[in-house]
One Martini backbone bead per residue (centre of mass of N, CA, C, O) as a GRO file, in nm:
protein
  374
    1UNK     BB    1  -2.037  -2.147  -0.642
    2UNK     BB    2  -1.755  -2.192  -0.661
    3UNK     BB    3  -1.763  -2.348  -0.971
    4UNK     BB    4  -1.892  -2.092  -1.090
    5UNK     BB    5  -1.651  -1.884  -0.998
    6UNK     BB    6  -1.426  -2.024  -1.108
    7UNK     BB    7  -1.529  -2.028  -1.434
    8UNK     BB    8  -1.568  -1.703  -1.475
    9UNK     BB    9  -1.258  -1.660  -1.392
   10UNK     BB   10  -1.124  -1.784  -1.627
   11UNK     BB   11  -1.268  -1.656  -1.898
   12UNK     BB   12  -1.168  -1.377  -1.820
   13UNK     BB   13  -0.840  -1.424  -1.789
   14UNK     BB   14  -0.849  -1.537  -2.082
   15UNK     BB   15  -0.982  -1.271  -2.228
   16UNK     BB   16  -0.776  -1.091  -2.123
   17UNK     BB   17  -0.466  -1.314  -2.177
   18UNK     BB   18  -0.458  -1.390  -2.484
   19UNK     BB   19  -0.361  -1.112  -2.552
   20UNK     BB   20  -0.061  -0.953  -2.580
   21UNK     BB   21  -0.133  -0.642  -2.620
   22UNK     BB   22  -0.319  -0.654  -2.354
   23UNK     BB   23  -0.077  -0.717  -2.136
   24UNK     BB   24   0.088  -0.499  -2.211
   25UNK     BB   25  -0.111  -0.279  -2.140
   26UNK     BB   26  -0.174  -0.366  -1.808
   27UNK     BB   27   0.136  -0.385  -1.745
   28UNK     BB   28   0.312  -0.143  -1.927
   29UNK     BB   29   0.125   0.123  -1.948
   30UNK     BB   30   0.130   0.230  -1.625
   31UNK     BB   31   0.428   0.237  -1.608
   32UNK     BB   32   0.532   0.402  -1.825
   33UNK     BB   33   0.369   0.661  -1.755
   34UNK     BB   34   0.447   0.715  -1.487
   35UNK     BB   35   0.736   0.767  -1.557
   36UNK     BB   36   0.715   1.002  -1.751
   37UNK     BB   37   0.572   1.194  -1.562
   38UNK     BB   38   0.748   1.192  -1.338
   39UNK     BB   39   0.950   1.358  -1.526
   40UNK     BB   40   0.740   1.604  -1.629
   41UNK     BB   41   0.623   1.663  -1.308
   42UNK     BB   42   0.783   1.910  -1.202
   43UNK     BB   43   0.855   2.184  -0.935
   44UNK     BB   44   1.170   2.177  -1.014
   45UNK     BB   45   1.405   2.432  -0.982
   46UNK     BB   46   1.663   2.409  -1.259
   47UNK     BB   47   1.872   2.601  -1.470
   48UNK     BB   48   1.847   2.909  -1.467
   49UNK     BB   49   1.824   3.135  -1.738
   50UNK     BB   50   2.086   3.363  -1.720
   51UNK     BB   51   2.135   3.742  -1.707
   52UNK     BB   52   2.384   3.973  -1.706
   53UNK     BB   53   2.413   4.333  -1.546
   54UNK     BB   54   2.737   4.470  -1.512
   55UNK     BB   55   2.799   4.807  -1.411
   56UNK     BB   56   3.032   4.747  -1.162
   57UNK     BB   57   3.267   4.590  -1.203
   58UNK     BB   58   3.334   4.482  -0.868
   59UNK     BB   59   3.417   4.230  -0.709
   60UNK     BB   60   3.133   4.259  -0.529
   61UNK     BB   61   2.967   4.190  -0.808
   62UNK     BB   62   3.140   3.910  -0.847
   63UNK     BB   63   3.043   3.768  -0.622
   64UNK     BB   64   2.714   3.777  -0.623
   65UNK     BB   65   2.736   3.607  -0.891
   66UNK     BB   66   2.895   3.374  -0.770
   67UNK     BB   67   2.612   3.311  -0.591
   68UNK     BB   68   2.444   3.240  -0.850
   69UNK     BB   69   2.631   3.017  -0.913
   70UNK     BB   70   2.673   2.779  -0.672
   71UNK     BB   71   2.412   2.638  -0.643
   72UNK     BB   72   2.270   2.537  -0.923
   73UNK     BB   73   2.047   2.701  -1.039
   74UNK     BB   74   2.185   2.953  -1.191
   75UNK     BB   75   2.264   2.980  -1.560
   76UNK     BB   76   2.514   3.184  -1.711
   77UNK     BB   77   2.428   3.271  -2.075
   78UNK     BB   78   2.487   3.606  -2.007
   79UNK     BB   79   2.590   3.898  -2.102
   80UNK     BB   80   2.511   4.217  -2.067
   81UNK     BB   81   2.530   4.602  -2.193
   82UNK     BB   82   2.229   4.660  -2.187
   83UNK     BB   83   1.880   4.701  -2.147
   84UNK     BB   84   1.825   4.673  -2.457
   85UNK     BB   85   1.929   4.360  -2.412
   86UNK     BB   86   1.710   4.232  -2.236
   87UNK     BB   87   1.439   4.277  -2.404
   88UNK     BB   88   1.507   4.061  -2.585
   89UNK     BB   89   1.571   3.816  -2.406
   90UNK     BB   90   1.255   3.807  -2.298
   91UNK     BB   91   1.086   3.801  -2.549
   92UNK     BB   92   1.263   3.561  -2.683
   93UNK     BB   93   1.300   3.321  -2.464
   94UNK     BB   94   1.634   3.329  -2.354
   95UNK     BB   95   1.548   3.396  -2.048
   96UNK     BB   96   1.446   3.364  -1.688
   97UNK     BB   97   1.673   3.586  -1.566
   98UNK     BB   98   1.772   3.907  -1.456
   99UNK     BB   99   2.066   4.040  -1.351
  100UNK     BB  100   2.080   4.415  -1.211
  101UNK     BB  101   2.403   4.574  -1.161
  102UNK     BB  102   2.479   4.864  -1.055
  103UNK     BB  103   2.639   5.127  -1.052
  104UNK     BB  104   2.791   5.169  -0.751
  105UNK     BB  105   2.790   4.904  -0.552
  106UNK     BB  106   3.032   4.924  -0.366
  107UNK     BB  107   3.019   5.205  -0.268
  108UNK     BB  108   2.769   5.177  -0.116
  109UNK     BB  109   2.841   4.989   0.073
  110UNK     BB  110   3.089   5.100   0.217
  111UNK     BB  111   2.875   5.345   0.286
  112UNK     BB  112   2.612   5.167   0.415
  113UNK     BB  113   2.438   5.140   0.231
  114UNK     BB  114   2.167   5.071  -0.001
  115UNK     BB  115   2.158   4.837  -0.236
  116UNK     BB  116   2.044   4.787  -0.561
  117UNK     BB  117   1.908   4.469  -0.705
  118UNK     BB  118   1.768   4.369  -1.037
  119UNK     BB  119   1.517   4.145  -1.095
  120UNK     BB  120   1.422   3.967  -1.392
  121UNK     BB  121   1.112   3.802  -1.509
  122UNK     BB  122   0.952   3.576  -1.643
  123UNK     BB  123   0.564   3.581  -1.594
  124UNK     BB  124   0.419   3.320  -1.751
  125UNK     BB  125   0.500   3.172  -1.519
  126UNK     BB  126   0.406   3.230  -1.228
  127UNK     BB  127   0.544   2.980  -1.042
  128UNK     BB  128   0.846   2.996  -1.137
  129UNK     BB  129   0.868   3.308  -1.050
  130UNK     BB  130   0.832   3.275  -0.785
  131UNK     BB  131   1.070   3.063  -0.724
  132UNK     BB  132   1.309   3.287  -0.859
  133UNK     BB  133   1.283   3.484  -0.674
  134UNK     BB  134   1.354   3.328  -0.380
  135UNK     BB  135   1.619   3.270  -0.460
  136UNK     BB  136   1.704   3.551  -0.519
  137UNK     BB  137   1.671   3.670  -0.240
  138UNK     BB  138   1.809   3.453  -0.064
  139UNK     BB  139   2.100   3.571  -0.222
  140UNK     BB  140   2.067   3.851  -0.141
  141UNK     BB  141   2.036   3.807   0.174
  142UNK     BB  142   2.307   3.651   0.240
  143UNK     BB  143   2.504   3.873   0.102
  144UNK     BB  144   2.422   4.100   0.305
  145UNK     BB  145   2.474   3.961   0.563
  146UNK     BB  146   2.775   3.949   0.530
  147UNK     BB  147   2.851   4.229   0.492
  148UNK     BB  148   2.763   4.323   0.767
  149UNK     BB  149   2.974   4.125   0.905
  150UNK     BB  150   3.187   4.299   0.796
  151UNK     BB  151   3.138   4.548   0.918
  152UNK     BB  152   3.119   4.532   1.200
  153UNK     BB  153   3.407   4.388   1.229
  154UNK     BB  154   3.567   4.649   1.149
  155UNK     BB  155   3.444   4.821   1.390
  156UNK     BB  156   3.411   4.623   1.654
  157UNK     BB  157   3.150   4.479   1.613
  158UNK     BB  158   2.913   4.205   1.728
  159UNK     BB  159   2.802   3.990   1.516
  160UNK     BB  160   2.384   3.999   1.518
  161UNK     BB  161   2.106   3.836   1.586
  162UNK     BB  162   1.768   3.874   1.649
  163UNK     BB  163   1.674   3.636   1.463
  164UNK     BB  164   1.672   3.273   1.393
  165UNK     BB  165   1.583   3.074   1.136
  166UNK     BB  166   1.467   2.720   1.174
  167UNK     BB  167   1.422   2.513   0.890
  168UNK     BB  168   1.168   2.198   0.853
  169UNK     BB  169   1.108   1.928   0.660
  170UNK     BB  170   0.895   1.714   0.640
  171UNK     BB  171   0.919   1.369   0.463
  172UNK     BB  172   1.110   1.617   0.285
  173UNK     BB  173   1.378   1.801   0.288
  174UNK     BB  174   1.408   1.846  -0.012
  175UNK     BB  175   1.173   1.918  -0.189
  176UNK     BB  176   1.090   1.655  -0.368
  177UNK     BB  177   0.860   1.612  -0.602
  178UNK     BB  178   0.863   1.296  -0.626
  179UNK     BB  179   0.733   1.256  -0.360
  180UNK     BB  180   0.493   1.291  -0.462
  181UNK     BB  181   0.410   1.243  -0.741
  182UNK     BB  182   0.429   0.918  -0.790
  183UNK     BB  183   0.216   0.827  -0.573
  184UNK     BB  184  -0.015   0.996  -0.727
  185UNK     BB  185   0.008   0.853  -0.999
  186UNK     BB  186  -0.073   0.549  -0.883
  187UNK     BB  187  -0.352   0.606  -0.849
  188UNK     BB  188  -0.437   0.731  -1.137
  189UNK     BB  189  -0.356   0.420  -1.267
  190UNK     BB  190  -0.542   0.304  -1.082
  191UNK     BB  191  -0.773   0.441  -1.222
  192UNK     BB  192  -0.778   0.436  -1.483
  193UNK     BB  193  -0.752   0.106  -1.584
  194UNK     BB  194  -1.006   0.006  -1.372
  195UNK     BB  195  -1.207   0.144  -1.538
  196UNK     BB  196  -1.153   0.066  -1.858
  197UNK     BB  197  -1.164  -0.222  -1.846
  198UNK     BB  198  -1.414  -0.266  -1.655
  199UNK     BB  199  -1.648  -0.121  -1.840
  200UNK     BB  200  -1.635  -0.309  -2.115
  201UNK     BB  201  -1.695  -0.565  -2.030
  202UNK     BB  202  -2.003  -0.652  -2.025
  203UNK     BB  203  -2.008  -0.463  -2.349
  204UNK     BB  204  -1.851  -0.676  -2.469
  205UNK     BB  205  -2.016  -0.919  -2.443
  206UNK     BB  206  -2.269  -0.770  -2.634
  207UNK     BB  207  -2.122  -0.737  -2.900
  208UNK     BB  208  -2.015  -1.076  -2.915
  209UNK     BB  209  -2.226  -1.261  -2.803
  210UNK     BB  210  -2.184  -1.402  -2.490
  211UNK     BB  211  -2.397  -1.313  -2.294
  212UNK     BB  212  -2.603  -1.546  -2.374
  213UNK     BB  213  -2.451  -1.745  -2.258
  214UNK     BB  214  -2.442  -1.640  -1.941
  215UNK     BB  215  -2.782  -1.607  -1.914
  216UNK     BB  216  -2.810  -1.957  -1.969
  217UNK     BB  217  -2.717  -1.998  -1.683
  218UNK     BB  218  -2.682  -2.033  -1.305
  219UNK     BB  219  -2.570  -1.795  -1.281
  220UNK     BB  220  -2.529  -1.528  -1.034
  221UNK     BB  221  -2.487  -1.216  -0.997
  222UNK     BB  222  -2.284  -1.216  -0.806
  223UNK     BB  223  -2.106  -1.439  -0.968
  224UNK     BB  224  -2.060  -1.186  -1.210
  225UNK     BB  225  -1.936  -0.963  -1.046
  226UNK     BB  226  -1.690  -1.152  -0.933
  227UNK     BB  227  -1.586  -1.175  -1.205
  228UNK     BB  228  -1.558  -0.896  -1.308
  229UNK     BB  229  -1.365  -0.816  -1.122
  230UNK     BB  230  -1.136  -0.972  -0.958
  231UNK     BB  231  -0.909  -0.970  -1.211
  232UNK     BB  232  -0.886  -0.664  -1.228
  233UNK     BB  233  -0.753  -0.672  -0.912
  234UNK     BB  234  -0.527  -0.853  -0.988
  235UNK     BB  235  -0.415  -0.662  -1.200
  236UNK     BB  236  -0.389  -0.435  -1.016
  237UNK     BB  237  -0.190  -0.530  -0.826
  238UNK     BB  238   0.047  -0.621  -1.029
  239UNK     BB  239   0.068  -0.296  -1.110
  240UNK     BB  240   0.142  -0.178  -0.843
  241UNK     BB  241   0.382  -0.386  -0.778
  242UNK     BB  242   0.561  -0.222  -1.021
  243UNK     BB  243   0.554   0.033  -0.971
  244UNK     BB  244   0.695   0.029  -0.678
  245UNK     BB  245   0.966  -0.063  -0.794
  246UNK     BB  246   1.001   0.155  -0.989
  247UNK     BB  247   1.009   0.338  -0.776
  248UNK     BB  248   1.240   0.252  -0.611
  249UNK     BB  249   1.492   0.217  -0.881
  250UNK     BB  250   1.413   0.517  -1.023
  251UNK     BB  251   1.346   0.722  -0.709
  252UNK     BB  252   1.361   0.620  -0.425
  253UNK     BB  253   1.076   0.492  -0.351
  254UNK     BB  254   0.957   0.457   0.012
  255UNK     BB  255   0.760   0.248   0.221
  256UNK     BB  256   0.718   0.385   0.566
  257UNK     BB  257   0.511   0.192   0.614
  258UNK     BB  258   0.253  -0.040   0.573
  259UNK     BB  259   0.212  -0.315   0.314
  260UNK     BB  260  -0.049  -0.438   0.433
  261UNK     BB  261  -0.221  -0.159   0.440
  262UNK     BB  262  -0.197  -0.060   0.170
  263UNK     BB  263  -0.287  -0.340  -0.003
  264UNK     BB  264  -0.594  -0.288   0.126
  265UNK     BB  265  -0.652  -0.013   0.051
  266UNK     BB  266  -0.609  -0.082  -0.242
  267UNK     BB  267  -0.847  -0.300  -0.257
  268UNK     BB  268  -1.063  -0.104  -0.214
  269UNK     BB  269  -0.969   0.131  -0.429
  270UNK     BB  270  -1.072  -0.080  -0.670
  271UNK     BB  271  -1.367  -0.171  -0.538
  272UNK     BB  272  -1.464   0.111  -0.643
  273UNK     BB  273  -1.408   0.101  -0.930
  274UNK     BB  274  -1.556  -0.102  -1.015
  275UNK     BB  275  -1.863  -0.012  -0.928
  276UNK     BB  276  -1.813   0.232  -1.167
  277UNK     BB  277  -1.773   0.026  -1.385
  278UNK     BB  278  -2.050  -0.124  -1.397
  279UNK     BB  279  -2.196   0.131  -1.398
  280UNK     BB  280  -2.153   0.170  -1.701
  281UNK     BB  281  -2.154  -0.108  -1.834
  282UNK     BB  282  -2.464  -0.124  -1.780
  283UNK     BB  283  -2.562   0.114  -1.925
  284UNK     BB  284  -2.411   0.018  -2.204
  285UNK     BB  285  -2.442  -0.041  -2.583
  286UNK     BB  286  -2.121   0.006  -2.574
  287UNK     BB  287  -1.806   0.068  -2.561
  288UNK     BB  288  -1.774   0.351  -2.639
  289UNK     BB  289  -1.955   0.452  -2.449
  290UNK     BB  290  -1.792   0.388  -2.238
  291UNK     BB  291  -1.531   0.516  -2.264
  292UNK     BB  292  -1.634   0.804  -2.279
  293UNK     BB  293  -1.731   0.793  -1.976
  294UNK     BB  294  -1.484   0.759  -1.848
  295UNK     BB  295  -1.387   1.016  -1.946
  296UNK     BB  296  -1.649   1.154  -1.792
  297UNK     BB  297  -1.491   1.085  -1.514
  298UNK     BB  298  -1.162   1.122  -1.507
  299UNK     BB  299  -1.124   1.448  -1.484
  300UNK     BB  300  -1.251   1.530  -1.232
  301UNK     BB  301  -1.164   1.303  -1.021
  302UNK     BB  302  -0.825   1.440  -1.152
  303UNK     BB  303  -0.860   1.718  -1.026
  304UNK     BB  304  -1.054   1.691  -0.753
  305UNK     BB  305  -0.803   1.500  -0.544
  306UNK     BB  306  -0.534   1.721  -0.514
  307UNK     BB  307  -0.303   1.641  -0.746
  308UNK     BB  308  -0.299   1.974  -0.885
  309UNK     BB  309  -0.484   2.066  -0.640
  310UNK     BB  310  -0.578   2.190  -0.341
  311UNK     BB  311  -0.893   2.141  -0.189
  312UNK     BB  312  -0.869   2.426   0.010
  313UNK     BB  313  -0.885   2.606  -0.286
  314UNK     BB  314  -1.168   2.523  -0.275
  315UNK     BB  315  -1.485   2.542  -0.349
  316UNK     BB  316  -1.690   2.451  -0.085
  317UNK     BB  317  -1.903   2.280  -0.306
  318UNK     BB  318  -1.663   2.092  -0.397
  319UNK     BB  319  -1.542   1.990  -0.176
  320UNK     BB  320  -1.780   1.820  -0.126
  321UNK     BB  321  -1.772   1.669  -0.353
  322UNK     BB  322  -1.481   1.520  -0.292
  323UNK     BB  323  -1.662   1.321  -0.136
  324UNK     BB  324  -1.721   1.138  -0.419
  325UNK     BB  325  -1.407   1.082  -0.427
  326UNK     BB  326  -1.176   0.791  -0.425
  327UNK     BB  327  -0.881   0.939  -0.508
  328UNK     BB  328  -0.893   1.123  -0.249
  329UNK     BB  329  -0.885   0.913  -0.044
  330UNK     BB  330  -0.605   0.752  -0.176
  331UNK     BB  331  -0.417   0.959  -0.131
  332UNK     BB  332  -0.393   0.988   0.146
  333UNK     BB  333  -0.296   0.715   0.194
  334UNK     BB  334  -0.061   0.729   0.053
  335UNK     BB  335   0.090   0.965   0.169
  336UNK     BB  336   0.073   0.873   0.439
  337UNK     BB  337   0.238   0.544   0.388
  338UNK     BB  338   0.466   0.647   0.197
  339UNK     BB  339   0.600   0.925   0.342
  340UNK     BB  340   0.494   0.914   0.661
  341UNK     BB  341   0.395   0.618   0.843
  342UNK     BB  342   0.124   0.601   0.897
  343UNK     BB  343  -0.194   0.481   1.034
  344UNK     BB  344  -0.530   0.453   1.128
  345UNK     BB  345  -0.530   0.656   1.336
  346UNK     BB  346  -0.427   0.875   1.060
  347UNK     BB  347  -0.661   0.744   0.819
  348UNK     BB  348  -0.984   0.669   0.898
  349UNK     BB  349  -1.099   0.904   0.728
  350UNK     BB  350  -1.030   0.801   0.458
  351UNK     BB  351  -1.132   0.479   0.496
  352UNK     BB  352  -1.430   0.583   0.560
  353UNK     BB  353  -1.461   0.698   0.248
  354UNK     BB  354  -1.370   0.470   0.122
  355UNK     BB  355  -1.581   0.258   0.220
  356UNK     BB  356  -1.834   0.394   0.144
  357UNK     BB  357  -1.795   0.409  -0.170
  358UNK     BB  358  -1.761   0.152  -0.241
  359UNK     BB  359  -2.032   0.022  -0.137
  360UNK     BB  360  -2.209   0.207  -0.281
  361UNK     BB  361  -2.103   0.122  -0.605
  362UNK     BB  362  -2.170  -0.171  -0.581
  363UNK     BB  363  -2.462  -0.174  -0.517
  364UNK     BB  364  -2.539  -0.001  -0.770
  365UNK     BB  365  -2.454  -0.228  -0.942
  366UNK     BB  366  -2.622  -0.442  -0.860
  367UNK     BB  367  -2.892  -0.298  -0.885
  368UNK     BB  368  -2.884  -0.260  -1.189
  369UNK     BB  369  -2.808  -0.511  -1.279
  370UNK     BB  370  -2.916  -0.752  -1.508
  371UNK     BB  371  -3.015  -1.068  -1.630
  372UNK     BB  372  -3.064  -0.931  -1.879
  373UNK     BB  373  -3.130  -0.862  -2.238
  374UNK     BB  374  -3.182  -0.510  -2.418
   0.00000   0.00000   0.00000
């Protein structure tokens, strides 16, 4: 069986690895992808396009503005000098937010009363508008207590505060995209190519007429199986761990878990990935056919997966549906292991998910797969 397993293997390495352009591909094109994503994807908001309507040019108006400016946030790229030249600046999307400082703003504050400033954003990405009033809100409202804050000394009054909240985000205190983001890339990406590359296998061997030469060895099924499978994941273990130099080097993206955890349990959704692509190449015949079909997997397994909705937010029969995908447990696992530091005691059900589906999948691809010729 060695030495069976041994030649099926040299065969596929050989026809895997012995074009330079597929090298490319299969190495170079997941980490390429995953870059250009990473930069491309991401919920931070900054540098936001502001126009200022200061009706009351005022110190106080002139400090607040310059509160809009300090965080660097906030980049005001224009002055507007009445409303209807905001309704133009918005409708052209030349800029995402206008602050509008009314008349007496400084008078207003004087008198103890509450003075009023309108942020106006533009609503076409409800996500990003709520972000930008979030921001605006928060420096309005520091504005203001700064200002009570002088004012009750002024008065002889110990200014206090009667609830003081201090938050703290675990895992990522700066709330930057990128550390959900890449990890999550490397899962999409090692579900991509180990899809792809395996699914057309099979497929490959039917259209070139190798695969009659194949049917007439003594190669037993598991030792076919584990031929077209093995070489695969070693090629996904080498761009895995590629990816993560990447994102080390480019990203500052670092596992603070176990690497042997790491890469074992990714070895499971790998091989879990494989019984999915046998089982499409078993049944295609041709490649077309094949290709196609793994794009009629690919992209509900990465909407479903968690990476780009939670899916604590989908319906109920859905949320059962991605206990179906491999993406999803691996996605945890991923998070738990690469943000978290966590280990088996707190990854044990997305583990317990994953070890069940790889089973599955290989089992069923077992179970179809024929070693006759269609």
């Amino acid at each position: 069986m060695i030495h069976r397993l041994k030649q099926m293997l040299v065969k596929e390495f050989l026809q895997m690895l012995r074009d330079p352009r597929m090298r490319t591909i299969i190495f170079g094109m997941p980490v390429i992808q995953m870059v250009i994503m990473a930069f491309a994807l991401t919920t931070d908001v900054t540098d936001i396009r502001t126009a200022i309507l200061d009706m009351d040019k005022t110190p106080a108006s002139r400090e607040l503005i310059q509160d809009f400016t300090a965080g660097g946030y906030f980049q005001i790229v224009h002055e507007a000098v009445s409303q209807r030249e905001i309704s133009d600046l918005l409708d052209q999307g030349l800029v995402r937010a206008v602050i509008h400082i009314p008349s007496k703003f400084e008078q207003t504050i004087a008198r103890g009363a509450t003075a009023k400033v309108q942020v106006l954003t533009d609503g076409t990405d409800s996500n990003t508008t709520a972000i930008v009033q979030g921001y605006a809100d928060r420096i309005i409202q520091d504005f203001a207590n700064r200002k009570l804050s002088t004012r009750m000394e002024s008065l002889g009054i110990s200014p206090s505060v009667p609830v003081d909240p201090v938050t703290r985000a675990w895992y990522n205190a700066n709330q930057e995209s990128k550390y959900y983001f890449v990890p999550s890339l490397i899962a999409v990406m090692l579900f991509i190519f180990s899809l792809l590359l395996t699914s057309i296998g099979i497929v490959k061997e039917k259209e070139i007429g190798t695969i009659e030469q194949v049917m007439v060895t003594p190669i037993r099924k598991i030792e076919f199986i584990l031929g077209k499978t093995l070489p695969y994941m070693v090629t996904g273990y080498i761009s895995m761990t590629i990816m993560l130099v990447v994102a080390f080097l480019v990203f500052n993206i670092q596992v603070k878990g176990s690497l042997v955890l790491l890469y074992g349990l990714s070895g499971l959704y790998l091989f879990g990935n494989m019984g999915i692509a046998l089982l499409i190449s078993a049944s295609a015949s041709t490649q077309q056919q094949a290709m196609l079909t793994s794009f009629l997997i690919l992209m509900p397994c990465v909407m479903l997966s968690g990476f780009m909705f939670p899916i604590k937010n989908m319906p109920d029969l859905v949320q059962y549906a991605t206990c179906l995908n491999p993406m999803r447990w691996y996605l945890e696992v991923l998070w738990g292991i690469v943000m978290k530091g966590v280990g088996i005691k707190v990854l044990w059900p997305a583990i317990a998910g994953q070890a069940t589906l790889a089973v599955a999948f290989i089992s069923l691809a077992w179970a179809r797969f024929s070693k006759t010729l269609s």
